[in-house]
C-alpha positions, -999 to +999 in steps of 0.1 A: -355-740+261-324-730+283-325-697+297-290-677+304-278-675+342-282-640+361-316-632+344-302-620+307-316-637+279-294-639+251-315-636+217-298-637+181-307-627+148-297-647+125-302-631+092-290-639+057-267-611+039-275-584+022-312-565+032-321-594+063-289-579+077-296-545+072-326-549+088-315-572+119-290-543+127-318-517+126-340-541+145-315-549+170-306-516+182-341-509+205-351-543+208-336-553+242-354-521+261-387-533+243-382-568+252-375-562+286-404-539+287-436-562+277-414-592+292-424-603+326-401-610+362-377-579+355-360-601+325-329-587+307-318-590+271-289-593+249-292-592+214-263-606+185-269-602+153-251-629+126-248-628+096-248-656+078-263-676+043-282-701+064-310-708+033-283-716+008-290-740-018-326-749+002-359-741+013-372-767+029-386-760+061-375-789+083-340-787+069-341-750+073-352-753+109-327-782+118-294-757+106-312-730+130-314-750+159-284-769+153-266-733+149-283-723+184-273-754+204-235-747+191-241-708+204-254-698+242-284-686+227-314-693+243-336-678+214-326-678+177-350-654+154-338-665+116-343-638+087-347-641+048-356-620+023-371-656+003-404-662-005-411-693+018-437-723+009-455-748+034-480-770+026-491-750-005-490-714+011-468-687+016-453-684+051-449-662+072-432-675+104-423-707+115-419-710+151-406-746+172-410-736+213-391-769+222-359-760+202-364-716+208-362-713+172-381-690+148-383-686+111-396-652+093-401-647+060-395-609+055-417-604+019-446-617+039-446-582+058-451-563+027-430-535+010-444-508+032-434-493+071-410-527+067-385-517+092-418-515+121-433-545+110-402-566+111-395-555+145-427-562+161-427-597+141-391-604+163-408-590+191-439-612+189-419-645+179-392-636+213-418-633+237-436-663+221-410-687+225-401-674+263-436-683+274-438-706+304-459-737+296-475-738+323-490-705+315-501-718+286-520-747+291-492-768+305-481-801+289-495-818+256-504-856+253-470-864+241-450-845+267-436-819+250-449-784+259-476-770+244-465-735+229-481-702+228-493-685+198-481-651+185-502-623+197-498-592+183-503-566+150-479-591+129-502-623+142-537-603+134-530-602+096-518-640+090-534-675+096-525-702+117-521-736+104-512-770+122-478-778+106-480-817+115-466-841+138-437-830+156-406-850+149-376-860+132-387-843+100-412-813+114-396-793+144-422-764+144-451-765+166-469-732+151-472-716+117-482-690+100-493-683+067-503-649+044-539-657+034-564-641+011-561-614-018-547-590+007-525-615+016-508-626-013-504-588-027-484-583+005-464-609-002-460-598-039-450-564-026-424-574-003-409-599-031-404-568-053-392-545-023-368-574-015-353-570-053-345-535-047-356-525-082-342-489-080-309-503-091-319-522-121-307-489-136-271-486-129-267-521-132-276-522-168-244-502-175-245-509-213-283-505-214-285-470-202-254-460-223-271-467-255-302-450-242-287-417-232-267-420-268-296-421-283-311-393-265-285-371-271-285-379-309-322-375-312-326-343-294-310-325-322-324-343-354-348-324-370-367-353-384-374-361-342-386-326-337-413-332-366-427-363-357-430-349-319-444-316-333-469-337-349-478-366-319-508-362-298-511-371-258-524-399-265-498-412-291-471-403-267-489-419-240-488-456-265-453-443-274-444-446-237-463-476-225-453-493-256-412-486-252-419-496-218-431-531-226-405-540-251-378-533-227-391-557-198-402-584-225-364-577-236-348-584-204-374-614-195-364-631-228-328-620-232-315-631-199-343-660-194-363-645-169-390-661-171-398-688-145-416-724-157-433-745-132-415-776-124-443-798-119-481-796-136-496-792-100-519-764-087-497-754-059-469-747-085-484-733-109-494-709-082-463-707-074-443-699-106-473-670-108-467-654-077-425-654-090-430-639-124-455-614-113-427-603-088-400-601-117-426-584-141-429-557-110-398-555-102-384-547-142-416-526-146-405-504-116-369-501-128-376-495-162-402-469-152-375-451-128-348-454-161-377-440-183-382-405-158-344-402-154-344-402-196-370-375-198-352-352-171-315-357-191-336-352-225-356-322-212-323-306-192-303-310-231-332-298-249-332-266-230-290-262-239-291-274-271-316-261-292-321-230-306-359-214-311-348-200-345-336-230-365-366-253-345-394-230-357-382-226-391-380-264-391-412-276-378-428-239-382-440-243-346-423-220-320-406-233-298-417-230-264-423-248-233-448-272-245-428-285-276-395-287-250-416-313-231-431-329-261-399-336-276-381-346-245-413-367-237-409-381-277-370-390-274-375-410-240-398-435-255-369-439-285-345-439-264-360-466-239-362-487-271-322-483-279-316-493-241-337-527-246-313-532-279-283-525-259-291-542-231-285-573-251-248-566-244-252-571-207-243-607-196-275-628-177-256-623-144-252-587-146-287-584-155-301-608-124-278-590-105-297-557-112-330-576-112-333-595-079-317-599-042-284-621-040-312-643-023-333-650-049-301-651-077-290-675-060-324-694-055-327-695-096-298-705-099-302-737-080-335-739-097-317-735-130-288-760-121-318-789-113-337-779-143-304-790-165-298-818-140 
């Protein structure tokens, strides 16, 4: 690894658009001081973020870590940290980081951190992967059989929670010389979490335009039909609970089907069956989670034209229940669940991309997509 004249280390983060950008920048801004903190010999930093699509159209690892490299031999970089928001696979597990000392390269996966305190553990991942690949070799053991260096392992709160796995020979096709893997149950639901934080499923609901359109139509219309306010007057909790849960699940079995959600394996083997798993649990999340935010905006709107709209008068002489606070959040409780149901019927009229769009990151659209493309191949 080349290392910058006049003491400054130049470090990049190379991070694919959209969310790995975001977080680069955030990343970026304090990790010189840290860096020149726990690093040794009064060492100075500079740090560049690019932005760039460095995954597109693959993810395999060696080809992955070749466009790294070959980007930081074409820089003066002496340390290239790469960022994506995709789910990486090696050797039939989910990584974490790929790190290759010889070539000062690194690879994170961000969903391996989890969907929680993401901005902190993405920075001390950098920070552990920098001061990783500046170790001297000597200080680590010097050289290996075949010459080439022999690298230092991560060491740190981000190493603690993965496992370490011998990547193979290091050559034409394998660059890295350590990797790291999410193991266990622990593991793997950190990894689902930070697959469904990397979808952003907050704004499933304004990108279902049409969807939500029907579904506040409906909730207007329903507010102010008697025949509503009798069956509401007349459903218990636990109906309204079913009512819920059940308007719920037709919208994200709606979605999956409509717009061909669902993800097959493309081989019978273990591994991808595994695989295809971990994916649609991500995407039944990530729907479940918007739907659930469209489903509490509903009952506010509902509740908020309840309390305009209706008068006590005609409502009790109707349902010959009085109408107070209780039968406002029945009803409003009531018209969310029918309402729910128009917006899986009118999300129909949404195209597949403007649905995916909503659904996942402009990584993993574009990563079905290629899958998609193959599949028809």
């Amino acid at each position: 690894m080349r290392v910058s004249p006049q003491g400054v280390t130049v470090v990049a983060l190379l991070a694919d658009p959209d969310a790995p950008t975001e977080i680069a920048h955030r990343v970026a801004r304090a990790l010189p001081d840290r860096l020149a903190e726990k690093a040794a010999q009064g060492r100075r930093f500079d740090v560049q973020v690019v932005s760039e699509p460095f995954t597109a159209e693959t993810e395999d690892l060696p080809t992955l870590m070749r466009r790294i490299a070959d980007r930081r031999s074409s820089e003066s970089w002496d340390i290239v940290v790469a960022l994506t928001d995709l789910p990486l696979h090696a050797q039939g597990r989910k990584l974490a980081a790929n790190l290759s000392h010889e070539d000062g390269s690194a690879l994170l996966s961000l969903p391996s951190l989890g969907g929680l305190r993401l901005q902190r553990r993405a920075r001390r991942a950098v920070e552990e992967a920098v001061l990783s690949l500046l170790a001297d070799p000597q200080a680590t053991g010097g050289e290996e059989a075949e010459g080439r260096p022999r690298s230092k392992p991560l060491q740190g709160p981000f190493a603690s929670r993965l496992t370490s796995i011998h990547p193979g020979q290091v050559g034409e096709q394998e660059t890295a010389d350590r990797r790291y893997v999410v193991s266990g149950p622990r593991g793997y639901l950190r990894l689902l979490v930070g697959m469904v934080r990397a979808n952003r499923p907050w704004r499933l609901v304004p990108g279902l335009s049409k969807a939500l359109a029907a579904a506040l139509a409906t909730g207007a219309i329903a507010t102010v039909n008697s025949t509503v306010w009798s069956l509401a007057a007349s459903l218990s909790t636990p109906r309204l609970v079913i009512a819920m849960i059940g308007s719920v699940a037709l919208m994200i079995g709606w979605l999956i089907v409509d717009a061909n959600l669902w993800h097959r394996p493309a081989d019978a083997s273990p591994e991808e069956r595994k695989r295809t798993a971990l994916y649609n649990a991500s995407t039944v999340v990530t729907l479940g989670i918007g739907v659930l935010v469209c489903y509490v905006g509903l009952l506010v709107i509902n509740l908020v034209w309840a309390l305009f709209i209706l008068n006590g008068q005609v409502f009790s002489s109707l349902t010959r229940t009085p109408l107070h606070a209780t039968e406002y959040w029945t009803l409003s409780w009531f018209v969310a669940s029918v309402a729910t149901v128009a917006g899986a019927l009118g999300s129909g009229l949404e195209s597949d991309e403007a649905i995916r769009a909503a659904a996942y990151s402009k990584r993993e659209q574009e990563r079905r997509s290629m899958l998609k493309d193959d599949h028809d191949a």
